[in-house]
C-alpha positions as CSV (number, residue, x, y, z in Angstrom):
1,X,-15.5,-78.5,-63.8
2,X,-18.9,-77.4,-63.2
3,X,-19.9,-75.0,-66.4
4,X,-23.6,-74.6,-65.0
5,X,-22.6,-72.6,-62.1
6,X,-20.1,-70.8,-64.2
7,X,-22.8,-70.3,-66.9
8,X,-24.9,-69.3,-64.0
9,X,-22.9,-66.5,-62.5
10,X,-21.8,-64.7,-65.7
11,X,-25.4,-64.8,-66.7
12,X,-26.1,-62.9,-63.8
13,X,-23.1,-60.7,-64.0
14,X,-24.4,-60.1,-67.8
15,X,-28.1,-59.5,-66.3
16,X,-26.5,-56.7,-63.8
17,X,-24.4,-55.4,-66.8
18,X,-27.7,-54.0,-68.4
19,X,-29.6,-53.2,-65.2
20,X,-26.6,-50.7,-65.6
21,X,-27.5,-49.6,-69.2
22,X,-31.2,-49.5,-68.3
23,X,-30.4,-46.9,-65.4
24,X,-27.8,-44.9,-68.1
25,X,-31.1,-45.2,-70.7
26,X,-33.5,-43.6,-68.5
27,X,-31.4,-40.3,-68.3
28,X,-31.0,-40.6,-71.8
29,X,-34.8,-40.7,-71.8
30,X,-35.5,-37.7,-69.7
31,X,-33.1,-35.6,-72.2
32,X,-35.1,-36.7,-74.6
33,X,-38.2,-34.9,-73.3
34,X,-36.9,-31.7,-71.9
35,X,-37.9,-29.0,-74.1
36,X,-35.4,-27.3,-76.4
37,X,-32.8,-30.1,-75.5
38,X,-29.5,-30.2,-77.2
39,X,-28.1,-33.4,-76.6
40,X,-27.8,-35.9,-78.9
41,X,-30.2,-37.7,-76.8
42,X,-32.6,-40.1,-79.2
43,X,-29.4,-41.8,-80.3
44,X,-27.6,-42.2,-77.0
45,X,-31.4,-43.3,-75.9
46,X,-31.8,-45.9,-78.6
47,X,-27.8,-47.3,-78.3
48,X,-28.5,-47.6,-74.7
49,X,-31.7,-49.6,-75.2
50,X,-30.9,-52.4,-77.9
51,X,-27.8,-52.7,-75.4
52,X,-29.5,-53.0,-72.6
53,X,-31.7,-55.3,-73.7
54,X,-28.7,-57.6,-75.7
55,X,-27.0,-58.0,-72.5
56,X,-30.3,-58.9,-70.8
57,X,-30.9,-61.4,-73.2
58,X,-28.0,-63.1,-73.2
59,X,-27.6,-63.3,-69.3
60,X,-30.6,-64.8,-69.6
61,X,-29.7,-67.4,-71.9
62,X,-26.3,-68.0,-70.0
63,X,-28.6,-68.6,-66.8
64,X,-31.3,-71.0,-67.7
65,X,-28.5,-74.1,-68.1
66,X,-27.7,-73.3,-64.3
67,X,-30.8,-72.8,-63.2
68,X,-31.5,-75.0,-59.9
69,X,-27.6,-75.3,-59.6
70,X,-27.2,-75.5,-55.8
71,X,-23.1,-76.4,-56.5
72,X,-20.5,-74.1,-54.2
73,X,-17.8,-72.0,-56.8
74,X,-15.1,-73.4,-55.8
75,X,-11.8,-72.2,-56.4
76,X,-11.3,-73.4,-59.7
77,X,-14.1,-72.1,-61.7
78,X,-14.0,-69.1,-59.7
79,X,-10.3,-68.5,-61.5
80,X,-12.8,-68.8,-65.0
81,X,-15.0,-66.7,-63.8
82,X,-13.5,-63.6,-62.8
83,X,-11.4,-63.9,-65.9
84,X,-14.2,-64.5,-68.3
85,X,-16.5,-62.2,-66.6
86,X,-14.2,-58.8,-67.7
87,X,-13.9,-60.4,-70.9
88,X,-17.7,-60.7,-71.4
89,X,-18.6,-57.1,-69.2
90,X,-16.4,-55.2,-71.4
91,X,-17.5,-56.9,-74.8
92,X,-21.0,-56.0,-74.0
93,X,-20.0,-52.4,-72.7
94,X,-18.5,-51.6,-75.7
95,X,-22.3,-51.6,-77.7
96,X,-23.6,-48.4,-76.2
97,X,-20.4,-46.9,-78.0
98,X,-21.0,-48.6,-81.0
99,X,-24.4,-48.1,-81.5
100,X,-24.9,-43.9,-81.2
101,X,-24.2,-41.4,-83.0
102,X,-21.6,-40.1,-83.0
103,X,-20.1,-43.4,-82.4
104,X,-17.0,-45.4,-82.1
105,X,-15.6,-48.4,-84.2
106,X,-15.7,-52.0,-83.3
107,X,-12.2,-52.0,-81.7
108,X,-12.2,-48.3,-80.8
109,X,-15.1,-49.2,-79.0
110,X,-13.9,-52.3,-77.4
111,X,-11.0,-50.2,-76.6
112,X,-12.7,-47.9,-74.5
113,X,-15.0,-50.1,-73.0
114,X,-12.5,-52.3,-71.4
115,X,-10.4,-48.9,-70.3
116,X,-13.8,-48.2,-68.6
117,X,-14.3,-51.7,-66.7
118,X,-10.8,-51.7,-65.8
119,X,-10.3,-48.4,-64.8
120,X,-7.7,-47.4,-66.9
121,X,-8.8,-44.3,-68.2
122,X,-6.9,-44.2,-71.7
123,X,-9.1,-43.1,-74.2
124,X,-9.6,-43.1,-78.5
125,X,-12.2,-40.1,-78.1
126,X,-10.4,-37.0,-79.6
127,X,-13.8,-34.6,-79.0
128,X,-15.0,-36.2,-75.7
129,X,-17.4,-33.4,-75.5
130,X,-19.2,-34.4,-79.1
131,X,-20.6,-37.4,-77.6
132,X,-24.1,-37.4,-76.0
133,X,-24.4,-37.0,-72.4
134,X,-26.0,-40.4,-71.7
135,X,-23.0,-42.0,-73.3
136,X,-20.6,-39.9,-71.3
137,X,-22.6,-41.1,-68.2
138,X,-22.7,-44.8,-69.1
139,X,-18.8,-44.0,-69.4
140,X,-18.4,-42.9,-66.1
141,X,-20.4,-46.0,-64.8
142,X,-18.7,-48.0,-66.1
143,X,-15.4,-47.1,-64.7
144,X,-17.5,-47.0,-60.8
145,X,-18.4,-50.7,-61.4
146,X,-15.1,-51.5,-62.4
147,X,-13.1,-49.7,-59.4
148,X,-15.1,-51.0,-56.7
149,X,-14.8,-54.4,-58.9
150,X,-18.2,-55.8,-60.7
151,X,-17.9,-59.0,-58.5
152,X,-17.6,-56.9,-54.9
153,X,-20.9,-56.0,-55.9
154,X,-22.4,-59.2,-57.4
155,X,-21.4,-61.0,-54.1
156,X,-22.3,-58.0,-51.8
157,X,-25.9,-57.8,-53.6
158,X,-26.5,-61.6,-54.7
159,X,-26.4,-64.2,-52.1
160,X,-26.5,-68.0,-53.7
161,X,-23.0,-67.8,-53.8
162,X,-22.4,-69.1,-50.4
163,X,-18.7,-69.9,-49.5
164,X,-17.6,-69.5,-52.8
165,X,-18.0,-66.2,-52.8
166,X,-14.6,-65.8,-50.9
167,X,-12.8,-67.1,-53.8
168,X,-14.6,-64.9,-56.0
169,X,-13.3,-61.9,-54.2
170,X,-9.7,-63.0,-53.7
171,X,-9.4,-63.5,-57.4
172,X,-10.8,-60.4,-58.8
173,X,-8.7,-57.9,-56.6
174,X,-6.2,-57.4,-54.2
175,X,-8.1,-57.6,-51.2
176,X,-7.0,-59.2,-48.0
177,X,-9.7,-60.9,-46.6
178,X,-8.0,-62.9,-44.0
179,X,-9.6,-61.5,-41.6
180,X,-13.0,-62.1,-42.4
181,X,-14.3,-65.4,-41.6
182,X,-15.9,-67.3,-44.5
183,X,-20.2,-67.0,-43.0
184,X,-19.0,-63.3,-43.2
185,X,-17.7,-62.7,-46.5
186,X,-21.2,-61.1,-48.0
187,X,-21.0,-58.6,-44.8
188,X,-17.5,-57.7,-45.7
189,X,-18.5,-57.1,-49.3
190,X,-21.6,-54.9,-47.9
191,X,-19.3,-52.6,-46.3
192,X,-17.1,-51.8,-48.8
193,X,-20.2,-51.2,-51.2
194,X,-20.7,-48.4,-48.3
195,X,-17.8,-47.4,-48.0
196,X,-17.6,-47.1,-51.5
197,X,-20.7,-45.4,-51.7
198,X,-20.2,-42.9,-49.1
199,X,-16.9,-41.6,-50.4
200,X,-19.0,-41.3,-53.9
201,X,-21.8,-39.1,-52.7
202,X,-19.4,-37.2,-50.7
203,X,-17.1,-36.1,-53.7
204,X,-20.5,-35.5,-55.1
205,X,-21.7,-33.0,-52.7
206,X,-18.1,-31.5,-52.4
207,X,-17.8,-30.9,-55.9
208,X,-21.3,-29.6,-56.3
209,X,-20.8,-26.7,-53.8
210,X,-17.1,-25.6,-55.3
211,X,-19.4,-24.8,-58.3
212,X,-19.2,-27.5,-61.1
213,X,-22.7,-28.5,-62.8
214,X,-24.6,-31.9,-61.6
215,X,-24.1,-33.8,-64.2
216,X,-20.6,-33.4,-64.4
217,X,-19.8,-34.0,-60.6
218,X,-21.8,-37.2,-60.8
219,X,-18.8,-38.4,-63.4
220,X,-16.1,-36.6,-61.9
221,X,-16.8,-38.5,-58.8
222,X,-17.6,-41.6,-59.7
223,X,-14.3,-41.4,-61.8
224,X,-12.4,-40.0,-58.9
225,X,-13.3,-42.8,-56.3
226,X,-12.9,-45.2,-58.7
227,X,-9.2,-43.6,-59.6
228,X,-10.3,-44.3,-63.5
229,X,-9.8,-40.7,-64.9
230,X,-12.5,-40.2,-67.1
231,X,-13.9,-36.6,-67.9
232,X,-16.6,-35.3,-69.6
233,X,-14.3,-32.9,-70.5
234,X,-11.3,-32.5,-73.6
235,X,-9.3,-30.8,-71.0
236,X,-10.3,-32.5,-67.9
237,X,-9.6,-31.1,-64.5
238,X,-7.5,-28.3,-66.0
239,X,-11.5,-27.4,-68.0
240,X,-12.3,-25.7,-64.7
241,X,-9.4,-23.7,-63.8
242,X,-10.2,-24.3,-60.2
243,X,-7.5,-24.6,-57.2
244,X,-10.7,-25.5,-55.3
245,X,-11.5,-28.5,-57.2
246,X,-8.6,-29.6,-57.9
247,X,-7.8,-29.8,-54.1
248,X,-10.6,-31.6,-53.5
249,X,-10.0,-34.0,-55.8
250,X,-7.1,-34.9,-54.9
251,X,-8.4,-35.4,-51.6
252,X,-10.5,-38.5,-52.8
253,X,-7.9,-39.7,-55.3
254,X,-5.5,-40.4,-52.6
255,X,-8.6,-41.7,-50.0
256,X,-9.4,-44.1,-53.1
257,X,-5.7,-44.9,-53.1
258,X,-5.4,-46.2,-49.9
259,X,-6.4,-50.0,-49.3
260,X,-10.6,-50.1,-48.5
261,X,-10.0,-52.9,-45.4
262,X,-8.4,-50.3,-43.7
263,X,-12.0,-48.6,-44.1
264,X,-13.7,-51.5,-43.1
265,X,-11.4,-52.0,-40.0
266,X,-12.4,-48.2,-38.7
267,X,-15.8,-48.7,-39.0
268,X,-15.4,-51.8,-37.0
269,X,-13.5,-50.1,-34.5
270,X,-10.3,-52.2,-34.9
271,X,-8.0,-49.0,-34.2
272,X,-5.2,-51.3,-33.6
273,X,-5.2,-51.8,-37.2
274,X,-4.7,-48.3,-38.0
275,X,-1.7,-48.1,-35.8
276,X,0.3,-50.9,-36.9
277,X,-0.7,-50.1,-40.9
278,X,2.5,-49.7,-42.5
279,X,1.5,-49.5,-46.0
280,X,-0.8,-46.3,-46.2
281,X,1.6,-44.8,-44.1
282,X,4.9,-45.4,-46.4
283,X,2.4,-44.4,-49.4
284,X,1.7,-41.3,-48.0
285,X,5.6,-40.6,-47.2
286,X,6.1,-41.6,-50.8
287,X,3.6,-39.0,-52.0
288,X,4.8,-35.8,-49.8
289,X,8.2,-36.7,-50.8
290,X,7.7,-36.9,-54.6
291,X,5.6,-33.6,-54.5
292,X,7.9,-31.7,-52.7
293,X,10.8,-33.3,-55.6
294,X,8.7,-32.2,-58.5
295,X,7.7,-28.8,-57.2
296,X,11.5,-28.0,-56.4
297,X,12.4,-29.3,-60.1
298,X,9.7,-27.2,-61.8
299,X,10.9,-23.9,-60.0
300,X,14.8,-24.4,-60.7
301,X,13.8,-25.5,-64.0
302,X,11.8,-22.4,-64.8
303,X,9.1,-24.1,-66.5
304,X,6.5,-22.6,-64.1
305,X,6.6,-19.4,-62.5
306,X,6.5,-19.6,-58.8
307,X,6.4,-22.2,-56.0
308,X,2.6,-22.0,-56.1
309,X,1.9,-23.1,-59.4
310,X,5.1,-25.5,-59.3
311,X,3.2,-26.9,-56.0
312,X,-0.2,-26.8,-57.3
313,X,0.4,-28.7,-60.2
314,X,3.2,-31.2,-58.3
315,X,0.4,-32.0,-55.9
316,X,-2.5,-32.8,-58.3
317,X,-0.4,-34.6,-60.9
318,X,1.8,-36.6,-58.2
319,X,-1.4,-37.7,-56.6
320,X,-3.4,-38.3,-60.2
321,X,-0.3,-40.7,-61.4
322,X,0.1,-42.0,-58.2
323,X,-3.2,-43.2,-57.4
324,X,-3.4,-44.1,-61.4
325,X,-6.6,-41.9,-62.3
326,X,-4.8,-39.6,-65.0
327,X,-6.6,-36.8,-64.8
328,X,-5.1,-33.9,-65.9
329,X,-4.6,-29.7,-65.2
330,X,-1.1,-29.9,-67.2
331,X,1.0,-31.1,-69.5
332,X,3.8,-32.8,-67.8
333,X,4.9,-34.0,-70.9
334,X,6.4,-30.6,-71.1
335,X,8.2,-31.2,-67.4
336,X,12.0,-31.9,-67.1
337,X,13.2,-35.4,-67.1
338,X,14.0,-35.6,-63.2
339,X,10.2,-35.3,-62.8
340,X,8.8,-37.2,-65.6
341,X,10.9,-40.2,-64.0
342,X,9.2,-39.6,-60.5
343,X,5.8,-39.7,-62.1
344,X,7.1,-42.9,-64.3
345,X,7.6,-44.3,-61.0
346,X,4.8,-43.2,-59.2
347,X,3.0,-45.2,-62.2
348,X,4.8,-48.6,-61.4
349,X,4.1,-48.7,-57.9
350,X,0.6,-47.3,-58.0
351,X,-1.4,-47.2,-55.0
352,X,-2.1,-49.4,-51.9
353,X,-3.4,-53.2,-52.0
354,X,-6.8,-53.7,-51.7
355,X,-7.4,-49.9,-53.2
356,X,-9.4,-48.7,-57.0
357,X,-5.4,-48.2,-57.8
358,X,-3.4,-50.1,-59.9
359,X,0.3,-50.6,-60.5
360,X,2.4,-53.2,-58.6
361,X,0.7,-52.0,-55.1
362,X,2.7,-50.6,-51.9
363,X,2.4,-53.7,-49.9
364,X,4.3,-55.8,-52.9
365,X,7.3,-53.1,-52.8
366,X,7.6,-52.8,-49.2
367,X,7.5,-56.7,-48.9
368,X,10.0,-56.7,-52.0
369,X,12.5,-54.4,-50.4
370,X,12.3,-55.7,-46.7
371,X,13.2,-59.5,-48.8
372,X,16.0,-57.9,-50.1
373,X,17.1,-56.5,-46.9
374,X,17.1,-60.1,-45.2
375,X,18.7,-61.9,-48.2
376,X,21.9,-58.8,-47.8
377,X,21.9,-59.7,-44.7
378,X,21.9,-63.2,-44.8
379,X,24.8,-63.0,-47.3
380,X,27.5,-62.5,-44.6
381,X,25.1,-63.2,-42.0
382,X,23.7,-67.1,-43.0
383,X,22.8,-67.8,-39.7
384,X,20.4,-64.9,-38.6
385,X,17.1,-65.5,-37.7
386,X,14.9,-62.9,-39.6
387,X,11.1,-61.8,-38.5
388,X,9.7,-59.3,-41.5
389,X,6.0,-58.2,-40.5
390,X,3.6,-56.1,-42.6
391,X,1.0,-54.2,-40.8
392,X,1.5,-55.6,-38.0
393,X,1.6,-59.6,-39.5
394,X,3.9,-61.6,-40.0
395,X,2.8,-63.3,-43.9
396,X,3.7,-66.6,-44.9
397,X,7.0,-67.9,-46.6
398,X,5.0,-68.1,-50.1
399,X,3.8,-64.3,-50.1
400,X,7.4,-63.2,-50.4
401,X,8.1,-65.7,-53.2
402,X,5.0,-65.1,-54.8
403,X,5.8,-61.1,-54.4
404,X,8.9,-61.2,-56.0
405,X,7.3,-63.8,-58.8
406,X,4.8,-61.2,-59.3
407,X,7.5,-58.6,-60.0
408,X,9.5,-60.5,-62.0
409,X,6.3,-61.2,-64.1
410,X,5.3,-57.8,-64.5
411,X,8.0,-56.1,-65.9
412,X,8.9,-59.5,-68.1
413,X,4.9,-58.5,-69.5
414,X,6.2,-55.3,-70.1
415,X,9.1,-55.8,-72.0
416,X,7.5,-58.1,-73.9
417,X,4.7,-56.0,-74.5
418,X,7.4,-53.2,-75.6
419,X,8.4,-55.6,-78.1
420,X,5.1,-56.9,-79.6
421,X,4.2,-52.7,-80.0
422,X,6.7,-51.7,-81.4
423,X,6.6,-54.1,-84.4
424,X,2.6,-53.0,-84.7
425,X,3.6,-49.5,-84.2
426,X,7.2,-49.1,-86.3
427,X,6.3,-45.0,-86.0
428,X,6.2,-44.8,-82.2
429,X,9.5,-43.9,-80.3
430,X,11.1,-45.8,-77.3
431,X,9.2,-43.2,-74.9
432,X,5.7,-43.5,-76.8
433,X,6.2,-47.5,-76.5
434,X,7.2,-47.7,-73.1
435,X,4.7,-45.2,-72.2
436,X,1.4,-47.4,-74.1
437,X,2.7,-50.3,-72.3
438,X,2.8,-48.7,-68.5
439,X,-0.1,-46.4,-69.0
440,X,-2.0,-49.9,-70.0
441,X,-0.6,-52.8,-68.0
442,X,-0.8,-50.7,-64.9
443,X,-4.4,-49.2,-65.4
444,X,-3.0,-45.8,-65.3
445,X,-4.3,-43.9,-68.0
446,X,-2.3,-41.7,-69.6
447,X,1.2,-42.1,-71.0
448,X,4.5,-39.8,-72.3
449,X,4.7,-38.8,-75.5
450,X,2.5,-39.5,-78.7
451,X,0.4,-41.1,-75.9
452,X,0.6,-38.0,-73.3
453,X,-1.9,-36.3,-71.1
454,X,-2.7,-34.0,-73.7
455,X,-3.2,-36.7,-76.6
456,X,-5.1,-40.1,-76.9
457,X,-5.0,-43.6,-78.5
458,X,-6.9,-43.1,-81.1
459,X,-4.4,-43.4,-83.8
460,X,-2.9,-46.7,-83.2
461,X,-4.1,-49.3,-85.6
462,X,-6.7,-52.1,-84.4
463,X,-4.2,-54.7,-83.7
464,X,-2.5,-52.5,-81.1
465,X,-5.9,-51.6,-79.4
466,X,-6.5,-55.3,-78.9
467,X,-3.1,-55.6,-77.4
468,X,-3.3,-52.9,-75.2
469,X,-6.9,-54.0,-74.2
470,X,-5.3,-57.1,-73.2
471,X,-3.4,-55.5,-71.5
472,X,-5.5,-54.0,-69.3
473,X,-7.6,-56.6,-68.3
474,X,-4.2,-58.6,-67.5
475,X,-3.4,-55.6,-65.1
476,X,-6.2,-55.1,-63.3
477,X,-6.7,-58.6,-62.7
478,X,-3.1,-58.5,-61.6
479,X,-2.2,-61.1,-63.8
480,X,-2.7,-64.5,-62.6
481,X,-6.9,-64.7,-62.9
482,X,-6.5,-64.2,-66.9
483,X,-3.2,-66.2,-67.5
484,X,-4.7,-68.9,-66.3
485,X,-7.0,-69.6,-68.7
486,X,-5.0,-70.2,-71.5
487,X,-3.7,-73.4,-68.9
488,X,-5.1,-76.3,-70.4
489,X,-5.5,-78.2,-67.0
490,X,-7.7,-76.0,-65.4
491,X,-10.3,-76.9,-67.9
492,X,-10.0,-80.4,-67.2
493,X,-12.7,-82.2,-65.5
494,X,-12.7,-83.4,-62.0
């Protein structure tokens, strides 16, 4: 195990952590100087800056051990370092919330911070619009880096990394790669920094001309692309009262849904790839169909008054749940139970691999049911000889094992999470515990219940915060990158 170059790399990461802050403290500076300004500024400007300049400081020192360290990341200690490195991005994003006024506490702010990075979008604020603009910004930010994942963009801007920069990538998300050769992994991670980019400034500009202020389409759309969820806003989406906004949106929550290779294969050209993907394509099937389900259950139901507002909100919500980015225009916790099932499972499965999404991922339960389809089959047929593609390849033996192992996992993490909550939180019902657990573990957001669209997380004691953090992280790593470092041989020396 080489700890220089690990040393080395979350340094760096560190380093980039408050080049971030730096960039959030300079708008906290110009408030500062704008006459007759309201915001809290001189506190979000002076939280921003001691943070900042801690996160500077210790990249720093985490970097001079590895300086001169010419050594490839190899697969091993790139397994440490994606897991360490949302560990360490999320303790240090937590100080800019701990540090103004008003502020957070330790784990409330922890809390948040890692909901940021991960893109989760569950929240402790109760008055999200007491907090100073600056803060709210460097909340936003934080869930961009964390969608488009912090080490797409390390790789994609830093270049030492060489080949090890492939096992970087395959670690922190779901991307497949395959089909990038290893010389061209820093040009793959360029173009989804575009792509990523481009769909940002877009949303931007769309939301800018349907009428919302600048500073609050900047978050909206960093928060939309990166399917995180966070608002500016108590009420969220539902503040504006817009069907224009809401539409548009949508739009770029289900675009952000859909896996980002498929971008980079379009710009490339590949248009075979577009033909054979099956994934997006069964998503999309899976989204008209569950919009169409809801908005037929809210009209027999009576709980809204019309097929256009049982449409309206079926659409936004259906997409928002299903691309896990939680934001809200309703309270579907007032919904019958046929839908609040849909959306529950609209939460599990999430959006498409290689996507800001989370959940288990389209590919995994297309894979998962086509497996089960052979292994029917095969029980009164032994003999047959079975071909299962997905877009268009045919994967290895392993990814269907490893599929269903990943399954299996994720709902034995939930059940024990279930468990472990509801002895910290005796007070909670079933729903409320099932619903801190999914809206965590699957980086969705919001939950049912005590932990609904219309409330937060604020009251659950410390103890369940750290949980739940962990939680997160576990999710959007999709498990295996943080599990592994509590195995004792992967710390072991060559």
């Amino acid at each position: 195990m080489n700890f220089r170059i690990v040393g080395k790399t979350l340094g760096l990461l560190a380093i980039l952590t408050g080049i971030t802050m730096g960039i959030c403290w300079l708008y906290a500076y110009y408030l500062t100087v704008q006459p007759g300004a309201r915001d809290i500024a001189p506190s979000a400007s002076e939280a921003l800056a001691w943070s900042a300049g801690i996160s500077v400081g210790i990249g720093i020192l985490l970097y001079l051990p590895g300086l001169g360290c010419k050594h490839e990341v190899l697969r091993r200690e790139a397994m440490i370092i994606v897991g360490l490195s949302w560990i360490q991005v999320s303790a240090l994003g937590m100080m800019p919330y701990y540090f103004c006024e008003p502020g957070l506490g330790f784990f409330d702010a922890l809390f948040e911070s890692v909901s940021g990075f991960t893109t989760t979008g569950s929240t402790v604020m109760s008055d999200i619009e007491s907090f100073p603009k600056a803060i709210l910004l460097w909340r936003s930010v934080s869930q961009w880096l964390g969608g488009i994942g912090i080490l797409v963009v390390f790789v994609a801007v830093l270049s030492f990394l060489g080949v090890g920069s492939r096992s970087l990538v395959q670690q922190e998300s779901s991307l497949n790669i395959s089909d990038a050769g290893a010389s061209r992994i820093r040009d793959v991670a360029f173009i989804l920094l575009k792509v990523y980019l481009i769909l940002t400034a877009v949303c931007f500009v769309g939301l800018v001309v349907l009428g919302m202020p600048v500073f609050e389409s900047v978050c909206h759309a960093m928060c939309t692309i990166a399917t995180g969820g966070f608002s500016p806003k108590n009420a969220s989406i539902g503040h504006y009262q817009s069907l224009s906004i809401e539409m548009w949106i949508a739009i770029f929550m289900f675009l952000s849904s859909i896996g980002f290779m498929l971008y980079v294969f379009l710009l490339n050209k590949k248009w075979d790839r577009l033909k054979a993907e099956e994934e997006a394509r069964y998503y999309l099937i899976l989204v008209l169909v569950a919009v169409f389900a809801i908005a037929l259950d809210l009209m027999f139901a009576s709980t809204h008054f019309g097929y256009q507002k049982a449409l309206r909100d079926g659409f936004f919500n259906v997409v928002s749940i299903g691309s896990t980015t939680g934001f809200g225009v309703s309270d579907y916790d007032k919904w019958p139970l046929f839908s609040k099932m849909l959306l529950m499972l609209m939460m599990l499965i999430g959006g498409c691999a290689g996507s800001t999404a989370g959940g288990i991922k389209m590919n995994r339960i297309t894979l998962f049911l086509k497996t089960a389809q052979r292994e029917l089959v095969r029980s009164f047929r032994p003999n047959q000889v079975f071909r299962i593609r997905l877009n268009g390849v045919t994967p290895d033996e392993k990814v269907f094992v490893t599929t269903s192992f990943f399954i299996a996992l994720g709902f034995a993490i939930s059940g024990a999470a279930c468990v472990v909550v509801s002895l910290l939180e005796p007070q909670l019902n079933m729903i409320s515990t099932i619903g801190c657990v999914f809206a965590t573990l699957f980086n969705i957001g919001p939950g049912f219940d005590a932990v609904g669209p219309t409330h937060n997380f604020g009251f659950l004691s410390p103890a369940t915060k750290v949980v739940l953090s962990f939680l997160m992280i576990l999710g959007r790593l999709e498990f295996f990158a943080l599990l592994v470092l509590f195995v004792p041989s992967l710390w072991k020396k060559y």
